[in-house]
Each structure stands twice: as structure tokens, then as C-alpha cells.
N, C-alpha and C positions, 0 to 999 in steps of 0.2 A: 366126911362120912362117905362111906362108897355108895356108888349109886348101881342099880341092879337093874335093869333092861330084860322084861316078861316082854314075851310074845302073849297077843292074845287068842288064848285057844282053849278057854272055858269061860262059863257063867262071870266067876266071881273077876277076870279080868276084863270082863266084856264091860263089864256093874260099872270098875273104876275106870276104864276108858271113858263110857258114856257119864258118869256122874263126877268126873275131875275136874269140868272147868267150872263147874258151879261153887266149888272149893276157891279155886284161883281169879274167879270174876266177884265175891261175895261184897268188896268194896268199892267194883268201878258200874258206879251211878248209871252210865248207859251203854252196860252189857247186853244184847239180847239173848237171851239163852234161846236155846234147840225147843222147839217141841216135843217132848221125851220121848212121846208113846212115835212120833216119826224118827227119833234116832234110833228106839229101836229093832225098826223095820228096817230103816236104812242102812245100819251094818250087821245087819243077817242076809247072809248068801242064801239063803233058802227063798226070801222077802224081796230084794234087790237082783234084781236080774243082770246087774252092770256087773257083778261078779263074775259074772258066765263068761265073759269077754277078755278077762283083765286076770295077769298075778298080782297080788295084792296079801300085803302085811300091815299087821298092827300091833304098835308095840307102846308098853307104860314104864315109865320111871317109875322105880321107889328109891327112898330113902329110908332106912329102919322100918320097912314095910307099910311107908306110907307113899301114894301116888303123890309124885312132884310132877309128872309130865305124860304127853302122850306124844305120838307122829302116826303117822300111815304112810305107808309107801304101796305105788299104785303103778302098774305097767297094765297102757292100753293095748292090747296084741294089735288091733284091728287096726285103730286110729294110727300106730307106728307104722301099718305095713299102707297103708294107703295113702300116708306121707313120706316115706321112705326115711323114716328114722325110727333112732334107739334111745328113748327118750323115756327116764323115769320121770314120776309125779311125784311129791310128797303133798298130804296134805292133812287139814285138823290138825296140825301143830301145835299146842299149846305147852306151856308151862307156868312155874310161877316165876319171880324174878331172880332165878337162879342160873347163871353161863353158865356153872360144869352140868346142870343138866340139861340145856339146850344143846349143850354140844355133843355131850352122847349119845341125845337120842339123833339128831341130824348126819353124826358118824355112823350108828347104827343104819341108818336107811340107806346113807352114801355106799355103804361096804354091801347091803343088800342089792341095791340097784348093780352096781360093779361087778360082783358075783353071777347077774343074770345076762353080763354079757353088752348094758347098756350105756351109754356114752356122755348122757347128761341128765342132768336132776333139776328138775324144772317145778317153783309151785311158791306160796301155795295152791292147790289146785286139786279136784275133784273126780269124778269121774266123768265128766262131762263139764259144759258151761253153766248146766241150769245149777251144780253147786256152788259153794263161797273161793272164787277165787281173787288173790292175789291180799299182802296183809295189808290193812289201811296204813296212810303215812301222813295225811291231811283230813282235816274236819273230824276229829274226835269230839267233839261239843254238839253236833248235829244231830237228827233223829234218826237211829238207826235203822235200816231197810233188812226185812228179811230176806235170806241167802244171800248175804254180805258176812263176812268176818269181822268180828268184832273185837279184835284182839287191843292188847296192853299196849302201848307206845313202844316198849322195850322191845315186843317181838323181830320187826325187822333188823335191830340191831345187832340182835343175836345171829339172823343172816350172813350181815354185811361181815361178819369176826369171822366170821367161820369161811369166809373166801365169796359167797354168793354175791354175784352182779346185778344189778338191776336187768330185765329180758323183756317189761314192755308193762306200762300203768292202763289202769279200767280207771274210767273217770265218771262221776254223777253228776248232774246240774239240778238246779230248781228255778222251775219260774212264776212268777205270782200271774195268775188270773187274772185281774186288774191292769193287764199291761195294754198296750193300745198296739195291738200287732200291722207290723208293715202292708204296706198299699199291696207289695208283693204279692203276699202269701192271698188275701184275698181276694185278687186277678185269679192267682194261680187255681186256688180252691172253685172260683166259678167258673173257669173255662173252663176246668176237670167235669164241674156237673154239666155243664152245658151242651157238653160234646154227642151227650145220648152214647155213648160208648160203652158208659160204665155205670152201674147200681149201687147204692151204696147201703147195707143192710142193718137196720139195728136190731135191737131185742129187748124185748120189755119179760118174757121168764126163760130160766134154765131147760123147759122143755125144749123151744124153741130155738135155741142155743147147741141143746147137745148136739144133733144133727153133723154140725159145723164143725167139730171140736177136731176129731182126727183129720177131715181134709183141711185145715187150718195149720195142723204139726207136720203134714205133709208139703205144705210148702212151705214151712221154716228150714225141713231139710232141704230142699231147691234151692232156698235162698242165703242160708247161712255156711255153706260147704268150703265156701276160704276162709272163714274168721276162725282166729285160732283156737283150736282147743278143742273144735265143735266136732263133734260124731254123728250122727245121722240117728234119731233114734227109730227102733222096729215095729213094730205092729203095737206088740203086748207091751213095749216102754211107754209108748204114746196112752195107752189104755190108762197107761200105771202114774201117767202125771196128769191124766184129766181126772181122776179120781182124787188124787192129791189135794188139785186147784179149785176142783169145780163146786165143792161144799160156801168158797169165800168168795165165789165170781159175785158180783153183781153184775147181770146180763147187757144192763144198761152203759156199763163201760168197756166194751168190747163190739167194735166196728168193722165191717167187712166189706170190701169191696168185690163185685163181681163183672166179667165180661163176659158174654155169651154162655150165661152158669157155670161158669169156672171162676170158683175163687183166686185173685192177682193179688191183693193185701189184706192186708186185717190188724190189727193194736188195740192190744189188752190191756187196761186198767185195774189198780186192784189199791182199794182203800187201804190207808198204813194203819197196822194194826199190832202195830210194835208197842205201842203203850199198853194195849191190853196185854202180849202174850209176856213184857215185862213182871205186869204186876200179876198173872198167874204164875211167874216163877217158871215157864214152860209146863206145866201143868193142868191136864183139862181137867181134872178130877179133882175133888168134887165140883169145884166153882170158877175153873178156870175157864171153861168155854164162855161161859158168861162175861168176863173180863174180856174176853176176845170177840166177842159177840157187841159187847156196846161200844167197845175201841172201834170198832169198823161203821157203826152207827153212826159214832161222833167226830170220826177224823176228821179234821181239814186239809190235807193229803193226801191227793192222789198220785199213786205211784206208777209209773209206766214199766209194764213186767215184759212185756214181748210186744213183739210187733217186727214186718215183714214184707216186700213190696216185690213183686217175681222181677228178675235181675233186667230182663229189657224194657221194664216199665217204669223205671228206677231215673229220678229225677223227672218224671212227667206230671207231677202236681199229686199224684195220686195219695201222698203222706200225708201234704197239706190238708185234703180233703179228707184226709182221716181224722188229722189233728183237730179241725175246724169242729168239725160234728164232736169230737169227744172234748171239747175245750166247751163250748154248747153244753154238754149231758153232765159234766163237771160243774159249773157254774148256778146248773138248773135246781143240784143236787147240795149247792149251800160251800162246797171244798173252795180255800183260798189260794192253792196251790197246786203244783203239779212238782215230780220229782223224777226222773230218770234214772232206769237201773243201770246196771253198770254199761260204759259205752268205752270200748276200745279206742283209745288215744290214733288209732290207728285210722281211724273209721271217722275218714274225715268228713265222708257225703254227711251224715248223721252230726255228730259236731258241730257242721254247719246252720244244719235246721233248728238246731237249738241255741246257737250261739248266737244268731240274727234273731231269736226272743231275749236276747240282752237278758241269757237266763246265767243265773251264777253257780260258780264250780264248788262246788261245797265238801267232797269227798275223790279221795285220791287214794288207789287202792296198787300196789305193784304187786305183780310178781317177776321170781327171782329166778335164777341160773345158776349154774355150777359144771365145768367139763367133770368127767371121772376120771379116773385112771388107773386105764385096766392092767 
């Protein structure tokens, strides 16, 4: 049956984009779906300001007028010209277990990216880091974390056919609580307090908290500027992700460190709440925020979403001393765990801190490559 490749550029293709993989996930047990009413914000240019920056396509399979597939193809103009490449993104790739329609749409974005002049096809991957990159390839039995990919086993295989190389894995760990941590980290954590140098801030409500929020995304961009992928976000982006986050913060997991009143680190926590937004189906309405509201209640995992230490402060204990106090507010608060978002295989100072908790690797996530040829 041929397969027909819509761009989308009305309502009724936007519909099957965003409601396709609820179709293609209906049988795998631990799919997370999207939050709908944030998907769709997130692909409206009018909503998403990451548009303003980037060429960007989206395109749907059908078969006999039914969606089998979606892809995005994404060019960062900004992120390209300040690393001096020509580098497409694909990303949201999905399908159902069908090769000739992963390969059409993957040809479609390749002949797209080609067309605009660029050199390589790189993803999956988002407009930035904070969305789901690279497809899992390890721990599909595990809980899944939101702004992860949640795809089918099959997906990277459809990749690796089509020519894509492996370009560099995100990796998660988890550590239990209960662990009896190195002599190390505890030295390290009290000479850090001990120095009088540094303060270390918690928060008991969101008033107290807001304050912090943009000078805290202000030094994520200071500190994250070589890891790959990352863009600096602007004024009104930072606006647009504390409004996002800050309805699920609990204030009490989120730690700042300051010297001379300038914030130097901070690491944010954020209860898993992936079983609730499973069983609302991604759905707040009618009863869904409810499922999402006692899943965060009840979890006993805690997920580590961000966190940032200003680069010549980096390996001076200051992490330790963040971890220490949020390992504390964790334990106080009943959670058996802890879990790490995604961590660059690359990034090995980080790797280290968690791998000296004899914490285990539970999720492996790649993204891919492909040269073009223009």
C-alpha cells in the first residue's frame, strides 16, 4: 500500500501528529504519553518561541488515509552558527512496526535537511536539551521519566537500516537511599560547610523560591555552554519553562548555594509522577490532574531534573554539599530513591559522583547520525 507523506500545515494534521502515538503506544504497558494540553503549546509557533530561532518541519504518514507515522525536522539557525556547523535535527519520530514507513518518513526529513544546504542529521533530538533526546536502547522494564522518549525497541532499528551511526548515548542511574555513602563525600560536604564561604539556601514555599528561578536558568546557561546540544535559553524562554515547572516544584527539593549573594550552584528535584500522568492517559481533564496530583504525593522517587555548579567551582565539594542536604529533604519526605536524568556519557566529572554511590545504570538512551549528500 503506498504510503503518502502530509506536511503539517492545518488543524486536522496537527490532530494526527499530536494524537498518533497514543494509537501506536495503546499496547506497551510503560509508554508515557505527552501531556496533551503541553503538546499542544509545544507545537504551535505562536506558543513555542523555539520556533522563532529554527526551520522546522512536520510531516505524517498515512496509509489509506490513516496515520502510520510522524518525524520533525528541526534546523537550529543560532545553535549552528555559534558552533560552526550545518547540522539538521530530527526528532518525535515515531511509527508503528512498519520499515517502509520509517523509511519514508526518515527520507523525507534527509532530502529536507539536504535541500537546506545542511551536512548532517543528527537525533532524535529536540529543540533544545530540556526536550526527549536520543531513542532508549536499555531498561525498557524501568519507570519511565518524563522528557525521556519512550519509544518501541524496534525504533532504533529502523535507524541503524537506514544508514544512522550511533553519535553519543544519555545515560540514567538510580541510587537507593539506604546506601551508607563514602567517608569521601562526607569530609567533602563539611569542609564545604565549614569554610564560611558559601550558604546554602533551602525553601519551605513557592513564594520564596520564585525569586531564584531566573537567576538559577541564568547560570545553567554559564554552566552548560559545551554540553552538546545546549542553547542558552532568553529572558521570555526561561519565563516559559518556570511556568511549566513551577506548578509540580516542591520547594523543599531544590537547593542553592550562594557566595557573596551570588548564586554558584543549585539542584532541583522533582517527585516521579509518571504513574499518575500514565493513568490520566496524558489528560488533565476531567480527572487527570488528580492522578498527577496523588502520583507525586505518593512517589517514592525522586528524580534529579537539573542541577549546575559555575565552572571554576566545579569539583570543590560544592555538589556534594548540595547532594547531602537534598539526600536529607529526600529521606525526611519518606522517597526510597533517587534517579538521574539524563547524563551525557561524556560527562564524566558527573558519572563519577554518581557512580561512587554504587548507583546502577538503568536506562540508555542514543542518539544518532547520518552525513548528507548534497
Amino acid at each position: 500500500m503506498e504510503i503518502e507523506i502530509k506536511i503539517v500545515n492545518n488543524h486536522k494534521t496537527l490532530k494526527d501528529f499530536i494524537k498518533l502515538p497514543g494509537g501506536i503506544h495503546v499496547n506497551h504497558k510503560n509508554w508515557l504519553p505527552p501531556v496533551y494540553i503541553d503538546d499542544w503549546n509545544f507545537f504551535n509557533p505562536k506558543k513555542n518561541r523555539a520556533f522563532n530561532h529554527c526551520e522546522t518541519i512536520m510531516a505524517v504518514a498515512y496509509k489509506n488515509k490513516i496515520p502510520r507515522g510522524r518525524i520533525m525536522g528541526i534546523i537550529h539557525n543560532t545553535y549552528n552558527e555559534q558552533h560552526n556547523e550545518k547540522t539538521a535535527r530530527f526528532g518525535f519520530f515515531d511509527c508503528y512496526e512498519e520499515s517502509e514507513t520509517a523509511g519514508s518518513l526518515l527520507a523525507f526529513v534527509h532530502s529536507w535537511a539536504s535541500q537546506k544546504g545542511m551536512l548532517n542529521l543528527t537525533g532524535p533530538y529536540g529543540f533544545s536539551d530540556k526536550d526527549p533526546q536520543g531513542f532508549q536502547i536499555e531498561g525498557f522494564d524501568d519507570l519511565p521519566l518524563i522528557d525521556t522518549n519512550c519509544n518501541l525497541p524496534y525504533m532504533p532499528a529502523f535507524l541503524e537500516k537506514a544508514g544512522f551511526k550511533k553519535y553519543l548515548d544519555c545515560l540514567t542511574y538510580r541510587f537507593d537511599l539506604n546506601i551508607l555513602l563514602p567517608d569521601v563525600y562526607q569530609r567533602a560536604g563539611q569542609r564545604v560547610e565549614n569554610s564560611n564561604r558559601y550558604e546554602i539556601i533551602e525553601f519551605t514555599s513557592k513564594k520564596k523560591l520564585r525569586p531564584y528561578i531566573l537567576p538559577v536558568l541564568r547560570l545553567t546557561n554559564e554552566t552548560y555552554s559545551q554540553l552538546y546540544g545546549f542553547y542558552p535559553l532568553n529572558e521570555t524562554e526561561m519565563q516559559d519553562l518556570a511556568k511549566r515547572y513551577m506548578p509540580v516544584l516542591n520547594p523543599g527539593f531544590v537547593k542553592i548555594i550562594t557566595s557573596n549573594n551570588q548564586i554558584v550552584a543549585y539542584v532541583v528535584g522533582l517527585a516521579n509522577m509518571s504513574a499518575g500522568i500514565m493513568k490520566a492517559r496524558g489528560r488533565l481533564f476531567p480527572f487527570g490532574w488528580y492522578h498527577i496530583y496523588r502520583s507525586m504525593k505518593t512517589a517514592t522517587q525522586l528524580d534529579l531534573m537539573l542541577g549546575a555548579v559555575r565552572p571554576e567551582l566545579q569539583g570543590h565539594g560544592l555538589e556534594v554539599w548540595m547532594g547531602l542536604k537534598l539526600l536529607e529533604s529526600a529521606k525526611k519526605a519518606g522517597y526510597k530513591s533517587i534517579a538521574t536524568h539524563l547524563i551525557l556519557e561524556t560527562n564524566t566529572r558527573m558519572r563519577s559522583v554518581v557512580e561512587r554511590l554504587n548507583a546502577r545504570l538503568v536506562k540508555r538512551f542514543r542518539v544518532y547520525t547520518i552525513e548528507l549528500n548534497q
